[in-house]
C-alpha positions as CSV (number, residue, x, y, z in Angstrom):
1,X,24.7,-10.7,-6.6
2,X,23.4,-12.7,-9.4
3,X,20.1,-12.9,-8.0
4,X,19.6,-9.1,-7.6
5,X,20.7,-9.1,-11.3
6,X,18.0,-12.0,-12.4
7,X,15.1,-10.1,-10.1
8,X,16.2,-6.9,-11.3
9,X,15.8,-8.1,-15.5
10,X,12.4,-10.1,-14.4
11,X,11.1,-6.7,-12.9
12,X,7.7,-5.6,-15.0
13,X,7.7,-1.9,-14.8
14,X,3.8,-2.0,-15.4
15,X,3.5,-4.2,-11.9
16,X,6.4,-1.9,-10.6
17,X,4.3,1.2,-11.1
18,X,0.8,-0.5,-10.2
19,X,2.2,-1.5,-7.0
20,X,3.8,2.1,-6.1
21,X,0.0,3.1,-6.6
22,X,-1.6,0.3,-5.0
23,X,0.2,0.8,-1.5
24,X,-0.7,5.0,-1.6
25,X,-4.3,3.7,-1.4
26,X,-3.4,1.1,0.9
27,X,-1.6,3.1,3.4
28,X,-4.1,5.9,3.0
29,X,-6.8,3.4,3.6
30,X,-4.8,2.3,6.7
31,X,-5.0,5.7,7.9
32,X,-8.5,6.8,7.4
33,X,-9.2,2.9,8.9
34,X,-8.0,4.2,11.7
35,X,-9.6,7.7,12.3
36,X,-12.9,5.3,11.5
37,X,-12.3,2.6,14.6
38,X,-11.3,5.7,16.7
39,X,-14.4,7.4,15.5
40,X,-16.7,4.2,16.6
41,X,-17.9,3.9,13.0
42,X,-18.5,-0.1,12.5
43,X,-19.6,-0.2,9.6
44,X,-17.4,1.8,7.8
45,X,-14.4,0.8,9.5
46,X,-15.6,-2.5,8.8
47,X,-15.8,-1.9,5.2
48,X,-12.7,0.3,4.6
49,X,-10.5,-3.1,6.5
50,X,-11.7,-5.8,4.1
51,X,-10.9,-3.5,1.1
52,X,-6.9,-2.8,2.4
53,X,-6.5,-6.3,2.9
54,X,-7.7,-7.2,-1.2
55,X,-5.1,-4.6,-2.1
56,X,-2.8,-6.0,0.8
57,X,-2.7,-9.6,-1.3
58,X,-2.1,-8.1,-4.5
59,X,1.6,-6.8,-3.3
60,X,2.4,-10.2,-1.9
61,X,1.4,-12.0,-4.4
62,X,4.1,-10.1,-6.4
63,X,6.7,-9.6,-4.1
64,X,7.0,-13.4,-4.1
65,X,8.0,-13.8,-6.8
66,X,10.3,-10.8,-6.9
67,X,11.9,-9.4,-3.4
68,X,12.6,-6.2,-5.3
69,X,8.4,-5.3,-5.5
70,X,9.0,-4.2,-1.9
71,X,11.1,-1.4,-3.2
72,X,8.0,0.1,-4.7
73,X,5.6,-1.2,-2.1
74,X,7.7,0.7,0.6
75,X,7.8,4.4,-1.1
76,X,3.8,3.9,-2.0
77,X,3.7,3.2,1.9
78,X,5.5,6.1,2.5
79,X,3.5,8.5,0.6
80,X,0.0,6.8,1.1
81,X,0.7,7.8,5.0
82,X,1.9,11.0,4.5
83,X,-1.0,12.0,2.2
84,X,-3.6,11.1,4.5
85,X,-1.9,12.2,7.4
86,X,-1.3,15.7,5.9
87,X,-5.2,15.9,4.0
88,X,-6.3,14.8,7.9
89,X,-4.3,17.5,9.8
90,X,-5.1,20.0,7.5
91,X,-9.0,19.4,7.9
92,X,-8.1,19.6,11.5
């Protein structure tokens, strides 16, 4: 328990909110990645995979040091895939 205490003080609400933001555009990303490899776009696809995984290193980076970053990183997830999938469908 102390150690969920000691993450929880150490938490940087700045990080905390960049990282909620961070995993919407990953997840998002994720999601138009693939509509791009399904769509036989290389270059794009391409393009659209090295960018997730830059944004993809800055949540590990800080859930490392902090196992409660995940918290944030999960919702963002959450949202980033719903977003797309919802923009997508309604395109559709």
């Amino acid at each position: 328990m102390n150690i969920l205490i000691q993450n929880f003080n150490n938490l940087n609400w700045l990080l905390v909110v960049m990282v909620f933001f961070a995993y919407i555009i990953v997840d998002a990303m994720y999601a138009y990645y693939t509509i791009l490899v399904v769509e036989l776009r290389p270059v794009k696809s391409a393009t659209v995979g090295s960018l997730i995984h830059f944004l993809l290193a800055f949540g590990v980076i800080n859930y490392t040091d902090n196992f409660l970053y995940v918290i944030p990183l999960a919702v963002g997830s959450w949202f980033g895939t719903y977003l797309a999938v919802k923009n997508k469908k309604g395109k559709a």
